[in-house]
C-alpha angles and dihedrals in degrees: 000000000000121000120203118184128199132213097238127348096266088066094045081048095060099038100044086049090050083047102047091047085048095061098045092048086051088047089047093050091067109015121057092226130017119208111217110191116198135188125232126227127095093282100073087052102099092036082061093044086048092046106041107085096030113130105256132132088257092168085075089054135100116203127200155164119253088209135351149198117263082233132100125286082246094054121109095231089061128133094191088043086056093050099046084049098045112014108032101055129103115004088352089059083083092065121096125243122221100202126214088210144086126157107262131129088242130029083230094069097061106017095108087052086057092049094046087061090043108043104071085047089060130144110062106240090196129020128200119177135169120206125219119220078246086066101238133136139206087336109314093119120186099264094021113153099239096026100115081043085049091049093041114116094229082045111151111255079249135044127192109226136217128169138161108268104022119122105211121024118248156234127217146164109251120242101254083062096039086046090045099063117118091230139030146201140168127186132196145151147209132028105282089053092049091050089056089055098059084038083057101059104059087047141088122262089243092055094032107029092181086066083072093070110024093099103116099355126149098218116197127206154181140161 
């Protein structure tokens, strides 16, 4: 793990976005297509903001959601809706987006229709990720139902997810995926998050799901 921290969360912004560009021009410039997987949440806004209109062949770009809501793409409490609003705007409007979604009562019913969409895309080219002071991450929560499924090293590419206190069920990429990925970032702000990081690190997978993914990540923060 390497940790970088910023001086304030404009600068983090702006490196994080000129990262982020760097790796999938370096990715373009030997694969025909690169796959950059985001989280959801507030925290990713202004590096959307940040990444949108940046010259890049975005046309050779997927684009999806580490994790999402069981809720329509119109739903407030939609990631997708986050990243249509936010991501794929301006010169990123020409990536394409690999949705975790599909209209059924359950994620069950239609979770081997996502993956097929997913699994010739694989690896992830770029990887962003946020953390919670809970220390999850995309949506593998401390208690979840499917989380030792989700950490397992013959996990699926996708994991239903259910926790106390979560409105919706959910949908995430397991932690062998999210860990695979060429390249990876984490983003998080703030003290208490920074101080479940440390707490992380000297905890199991299974207490501390972000744990699962940390080897060899570039981690980016600011108070």
């Amino acid at each position: 793990m390497i940790f970088q921290d910023y001086a304030d969360q404009e600068m983090l912004v702006i490196d994080v976005a000129n990262r982020l560009v760097g790796d999938l021009t370096a990715t373009l410039e030997h694969e025909e297509r690169a796959l950059f997987v985001v989280p959801g949440g507030t925290t990713p806004g202004p590096i959307f903001d940040a990444l949108c209109d940046v010259r890049l062949d975005w046309s050779r770009v997927d684009v999806m959601l580490s994790d999402e809501r069981w809720v329509p793409e119109v739903h407030v409490r939609s990631n997708t809706r986050l990243i249509r609003e936010r991501l794929l705007v301006g010169r990123a409007a020409e990536a394409r987006f690999l949705p975790l979604y599909a209209k059924a009562d359950t994620p069950e019913e239609v979770l081997a229709e996502l993956e097929a969409n997913i699994v010739p895309r694989l690896p992830i080219s770029v990887l962003l990720l946020g953390m919670g002071e809970d220390m999850h991450t995309a949506s593998l929560f401390p208690g979840a139902d499917n989380l030792e499924a989700a950490l397992a090293h013959d996990a699926p590419v996708l994991v239903a997810m259910r926790a106390s206190g979560l409105p919706e069920p959910r949908v995430s990429l397991s932690a062998r995926v999210l860990d695979g990925a060429l390249s990876k970032h984490l983003v998080i702000t703030g003290n208490a998050k920074r101080t479940a990081l440390d707490r992380a690190q000297s905890s199991t997978a299974l207490q501390a799901p972000v744990r699962a993914v940390l080897e060899d990540m570039v981690v980016h923060w600011a108070v």
